[in-house]
VMD Tcl script that draws the C-alpha trace (Angstrom):
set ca {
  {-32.16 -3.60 1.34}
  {-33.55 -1.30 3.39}
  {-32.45 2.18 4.84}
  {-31.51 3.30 7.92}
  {-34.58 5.89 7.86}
  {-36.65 3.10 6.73}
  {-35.21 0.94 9.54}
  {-35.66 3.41 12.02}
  {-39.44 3.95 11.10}
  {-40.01 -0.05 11.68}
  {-38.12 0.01 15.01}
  {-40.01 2.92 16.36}
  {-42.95 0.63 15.45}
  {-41.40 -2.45 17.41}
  {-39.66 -3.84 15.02}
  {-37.01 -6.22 16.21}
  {-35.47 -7.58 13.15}
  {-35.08 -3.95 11.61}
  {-33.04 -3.40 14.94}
  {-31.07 -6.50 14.72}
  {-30.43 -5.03 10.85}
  {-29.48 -1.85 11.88}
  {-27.18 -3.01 14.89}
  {-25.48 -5.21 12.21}
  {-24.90 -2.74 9.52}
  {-23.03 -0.36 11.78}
  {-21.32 -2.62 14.61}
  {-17.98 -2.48 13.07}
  {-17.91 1.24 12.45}
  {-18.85 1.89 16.41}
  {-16.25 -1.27 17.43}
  {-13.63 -0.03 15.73}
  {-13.83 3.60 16.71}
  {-14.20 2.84 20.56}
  {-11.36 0.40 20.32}
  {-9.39 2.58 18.70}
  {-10.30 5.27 21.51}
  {-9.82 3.02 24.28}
  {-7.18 0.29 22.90}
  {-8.62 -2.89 24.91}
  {-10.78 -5.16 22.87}
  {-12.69 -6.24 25.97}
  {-13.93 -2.29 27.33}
  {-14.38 -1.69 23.55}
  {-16.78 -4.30 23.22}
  {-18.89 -3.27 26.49}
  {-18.47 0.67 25.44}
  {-20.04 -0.49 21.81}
  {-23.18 -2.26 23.49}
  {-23.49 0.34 25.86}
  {-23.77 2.64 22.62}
  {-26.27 0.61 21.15}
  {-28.18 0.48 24.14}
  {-28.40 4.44 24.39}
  {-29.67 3.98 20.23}
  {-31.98 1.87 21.18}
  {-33.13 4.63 24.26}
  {-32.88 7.72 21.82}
  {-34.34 6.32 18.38}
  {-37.33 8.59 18.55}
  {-34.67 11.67 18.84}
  {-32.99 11.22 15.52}
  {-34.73 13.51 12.83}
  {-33.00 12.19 10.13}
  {-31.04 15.30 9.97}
  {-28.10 14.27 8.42}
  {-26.31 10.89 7.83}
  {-27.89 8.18 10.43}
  {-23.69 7.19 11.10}
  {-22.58 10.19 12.03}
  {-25.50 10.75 14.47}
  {-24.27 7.05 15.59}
  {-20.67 8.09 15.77}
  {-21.61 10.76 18.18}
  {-23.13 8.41 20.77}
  {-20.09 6.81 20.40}
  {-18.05 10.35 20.92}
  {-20.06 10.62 23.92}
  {-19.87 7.70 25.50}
  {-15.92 7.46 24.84}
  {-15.85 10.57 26.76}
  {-17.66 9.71 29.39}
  {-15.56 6.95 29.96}
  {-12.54 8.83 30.02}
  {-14.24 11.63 32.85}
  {-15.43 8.14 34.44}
  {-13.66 6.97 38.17}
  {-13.06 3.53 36.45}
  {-11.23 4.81 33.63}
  {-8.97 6.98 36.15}
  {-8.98 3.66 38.40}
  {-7.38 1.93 35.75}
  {-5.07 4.49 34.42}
  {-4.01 5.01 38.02}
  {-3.04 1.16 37.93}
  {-1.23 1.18 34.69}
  {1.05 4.22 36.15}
  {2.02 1.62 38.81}
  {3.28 -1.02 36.61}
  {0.45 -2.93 36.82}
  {0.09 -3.57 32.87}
  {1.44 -6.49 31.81}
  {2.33 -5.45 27.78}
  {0.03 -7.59 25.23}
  {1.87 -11.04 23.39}
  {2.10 -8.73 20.25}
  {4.22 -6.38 21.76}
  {7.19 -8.14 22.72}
  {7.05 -10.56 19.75}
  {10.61 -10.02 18.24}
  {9.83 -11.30 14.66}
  {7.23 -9.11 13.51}
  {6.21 -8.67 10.02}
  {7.68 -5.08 9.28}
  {4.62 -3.86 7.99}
  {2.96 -5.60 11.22}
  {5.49 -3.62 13.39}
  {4.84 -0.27 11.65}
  {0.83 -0.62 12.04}
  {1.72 -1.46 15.96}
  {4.03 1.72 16.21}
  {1.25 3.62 14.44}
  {-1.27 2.71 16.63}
  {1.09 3.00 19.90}
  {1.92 6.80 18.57}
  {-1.99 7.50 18.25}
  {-2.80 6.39 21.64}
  {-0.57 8.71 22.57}
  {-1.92 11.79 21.16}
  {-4.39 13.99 23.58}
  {-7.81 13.07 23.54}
  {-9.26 15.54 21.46}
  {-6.20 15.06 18.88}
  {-6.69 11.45 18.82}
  {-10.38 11.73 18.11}
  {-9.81 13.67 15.21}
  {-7.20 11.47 13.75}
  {-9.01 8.52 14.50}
  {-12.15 9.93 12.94}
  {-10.63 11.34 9.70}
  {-7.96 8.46 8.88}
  {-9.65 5.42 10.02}
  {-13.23 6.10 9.69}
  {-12.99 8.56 6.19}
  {-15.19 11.88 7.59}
  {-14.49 15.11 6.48}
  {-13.44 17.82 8.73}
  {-17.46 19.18 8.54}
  {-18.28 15.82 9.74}
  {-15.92 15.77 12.13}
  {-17.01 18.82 13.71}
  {-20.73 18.04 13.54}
  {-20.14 14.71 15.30}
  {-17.63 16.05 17.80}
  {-19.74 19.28 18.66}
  {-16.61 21.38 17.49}
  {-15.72 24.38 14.86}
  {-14.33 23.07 11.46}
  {-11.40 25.26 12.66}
  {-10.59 23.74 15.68}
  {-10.87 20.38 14.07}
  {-8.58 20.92 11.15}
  {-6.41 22.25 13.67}
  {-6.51 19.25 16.01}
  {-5.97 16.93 12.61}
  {-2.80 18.71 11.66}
  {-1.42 19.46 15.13}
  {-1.89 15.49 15.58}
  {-0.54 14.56 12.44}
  {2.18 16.89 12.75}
  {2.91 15.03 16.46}
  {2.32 11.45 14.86}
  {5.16 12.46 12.74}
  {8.04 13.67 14.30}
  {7.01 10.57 16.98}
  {7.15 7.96 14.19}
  {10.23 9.57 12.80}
  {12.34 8.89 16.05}
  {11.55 12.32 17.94}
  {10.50 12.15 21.50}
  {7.52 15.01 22.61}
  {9.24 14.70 26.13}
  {12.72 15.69 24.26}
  {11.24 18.14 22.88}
  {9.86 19.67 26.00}
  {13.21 19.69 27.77}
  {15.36 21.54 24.74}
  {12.31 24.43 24.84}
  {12.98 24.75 28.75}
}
mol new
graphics top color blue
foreach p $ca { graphics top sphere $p radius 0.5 }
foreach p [lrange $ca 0 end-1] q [lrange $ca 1 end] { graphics top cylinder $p $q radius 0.2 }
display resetview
């Protein structure tokens, strides 16, 4: 099996198939961060081709200075933040304020598989988190990297990142432990 250096040498040289290889071997690693970023299957799935289409632009810009992934991941860090500083995404969250989303089947399904129910409240509390907490969590406890990686991919100090890991754990916490953040706010005023 090739590698992704190897892969990236035949692509550069018009390879198709070696792209079609490469797209492959790291779909579900870009899929599952952007979904997890944005939380609709649908956007996910449009976010993760636009990322693949910005690979395909920038191939000749990767020096193969570091893992190929993480230089992956951070198209995908990019164009998840994009999104969010888009006028669609502030569109839609403007409609969701208004009442407009209708909650998903699995939501109000009373009979939930406990384990189910705590993976759904997990992933509820992480949506919650800011942005830049979420990211962190997201990339460190679903996708493995290290807090160096994490800061190479996210343009950030190792500092701020263990911070933003711990403040978002801490947070995830006290959430999935019954406390409120907005509770928490009003006893501190």
């Amino acid at each position: 099996m090739p590698t992704d250096q190897e892969l990236i040498e035949e692509i550069i040289n018009g390879s198709q198939a070696a792209m079609e290889v490469l797209v492959k071997r790291h779909y579900k690693l870009i899929f599952s961060y952007v979904y997890r970023k944005v939380g609709d299957y649908h956007l996910a799935y449009d976010m993760t081709q636009e990322v693949f289409i910005k690979l395909m632009k920038s191939i000749t810009s990767y020096h193969n200075s570091g893992e190929f992934k993480h230089w992956l991941l951070k198209i995908a860090v990019n164009q998840c933040r994009d999104y969010f500083r888009s006028s669609a995404y502030k569109k839609r969250a403007g409609e969701e304020e208004l009442g407009t989303h209708v909650p998903s089947h699995q939501e109000s399904v009373w009979d939930l598989v406990s384990k189910k129910a705590d993976s759904e409240k997990v992933k509820a509390a992480v949506a919650q988190l800011p942005d830049y907490q979420r990211e962190a969590i997201i990339l460190r406890f679903y996708h493995g990297l290290k807090v160096k990686e994490i800061s190479e991919v996210t343009n950030s100090k190792e500092a701020t990142v263990k911070s933003r890991v711990k403040q978002g754990v801490d947070k995830l916490r006290r959430w999935l432990k019954g406390g409120d953040e907005s509770e928490e706010k009003r006893t501190f005023r």
